[in-house]
Each structure stands twice: as structure tokens, then as C-alpha cells.
N, C-alpha and C positions, 0 to 999 in steps of 0.2 A: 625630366628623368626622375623615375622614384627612389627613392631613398631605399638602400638596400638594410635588411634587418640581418643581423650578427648572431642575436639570440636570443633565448626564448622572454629576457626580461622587455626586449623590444617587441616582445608581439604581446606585452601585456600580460603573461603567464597565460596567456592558452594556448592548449594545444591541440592538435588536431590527431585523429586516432581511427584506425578503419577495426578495432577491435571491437566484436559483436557481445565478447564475454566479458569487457573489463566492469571491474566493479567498481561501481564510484565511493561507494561506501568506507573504502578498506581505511586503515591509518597509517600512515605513513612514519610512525615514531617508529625508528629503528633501532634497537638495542644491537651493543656490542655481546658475541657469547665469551661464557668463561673461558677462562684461559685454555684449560683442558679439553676444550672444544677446537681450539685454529691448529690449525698442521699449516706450520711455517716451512718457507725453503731457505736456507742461507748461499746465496750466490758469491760469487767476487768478478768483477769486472774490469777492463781497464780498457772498453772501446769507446769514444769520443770523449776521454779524458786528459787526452794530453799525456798518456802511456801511464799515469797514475791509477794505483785499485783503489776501487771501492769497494767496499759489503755491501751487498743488496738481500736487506729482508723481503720477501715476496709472501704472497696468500692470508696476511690480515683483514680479515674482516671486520667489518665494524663501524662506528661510525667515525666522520673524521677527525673530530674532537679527542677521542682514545687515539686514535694512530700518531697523531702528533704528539700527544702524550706519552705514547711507549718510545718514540721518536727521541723524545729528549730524556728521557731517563738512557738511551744507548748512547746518546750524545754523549751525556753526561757522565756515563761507568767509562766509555776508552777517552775522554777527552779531547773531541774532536769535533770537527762540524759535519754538517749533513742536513737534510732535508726530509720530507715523507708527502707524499700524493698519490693517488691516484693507486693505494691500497698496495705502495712499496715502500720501504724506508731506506736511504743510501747514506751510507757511512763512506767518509772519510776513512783510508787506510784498508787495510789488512787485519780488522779483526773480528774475523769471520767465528774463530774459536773462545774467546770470549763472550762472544756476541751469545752463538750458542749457550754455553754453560751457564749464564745469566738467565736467558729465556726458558730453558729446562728448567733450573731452579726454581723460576718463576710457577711453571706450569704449564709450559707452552710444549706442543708437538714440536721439534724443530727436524728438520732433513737437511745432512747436507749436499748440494748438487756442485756437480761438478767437478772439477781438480783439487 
């Protein structure tokens, strides 16, 4: 039986592409933009948490280096844990209003969604 592959570090970094237009050329260094460039959404949650909320930043762009970085600097203003991936960051708690006023200050778009 063959050995099944997981991802793309098992196939060796290649990949396979039926694009006629990609360009091989391009660079892939991604810069994060200025702050005054993201239009963030500030959410609050409390589904498959054990009936606890979270703050949910949404719509960072950037790379992942910076988002973990802005990650821990909101950690670190409400005092709380939390996490950032996949271009969200989730607080710990109810402080979605902080969270905000911080981010504005910063220079960030912020929205709030929801309740």
C-alpha cells in the first residue's frame, strides 16, 4: 500500500497547477500594510466555548509574524490569554471596547459587528 502524503512538505514542495497565466517569476515577500490601510471587525463569541466570550479581531492582513505580534500586545493591554491564526486574533473575555479604542488609537479601521 502507498504511503499517503498529508502535505505539500511530503511532496517535496512541488506543486502541481493547471494555471496557463501563473508567473514564476513573482516574489513572494509579503509585506504587512499600514495600519491605516486594515479595516478590522471586532466580534464577540461564546460558541464552542464552554458558554465563555471571546473578542474576535477579524480582517488582518499581513504576515504572520505581525499578527502574532499585534496578538500580544492585546494580550497584554486586557491581561488575558488568547491566541491569533489564520488572520483572526481571539481574546479571552469581553473586551471588545477596549480592544477597539486601543486599535483606533493605533491607526487601525475598526467595525463593530454584531451585538
Amino acid at each position: 500500500m502507498a504511503k499517503k502524503t498529508n502535505s505539500f512538505e511530503d511532496l517535496g514542495g512541488f506543486v502541481f497547477s493547471t494555471n496557463e497565466n501563473f508567473d514564476f517569476n513573482t516574489n513572494e515577500d509579503f509585506e504587512t500594510p499600514a495600519p491605516h490601510l486594515q479595516k478590522l471587525e471586532a466580534h464577540l463569541d461564546k460558541k464552542n466555548r464552554g458558554g465563555k466570550i471571546a473578542t474576535i479581531i477579524k480582517g488582518f492582513e499581513g504576515t504572520e509574524d505581525d499578527l502574532k505580534a499585534l496578538a500580544k500586545k492585546l494580550k497584554t493591554l486586557c491581561g488575558v490569554g488568547g491566541s491569533a491564526k489564520e488572520g483572526e486574533i481571539i481574546i479571552q473575555g469581553n473586551f471588545r471596547d477596549k480592544i477597539m479604542e486601543y486599535l483606533t488609537k493605533e491607526g487601525y479601521k475598526v467595525k463593530r459587528v454584531g451585538g
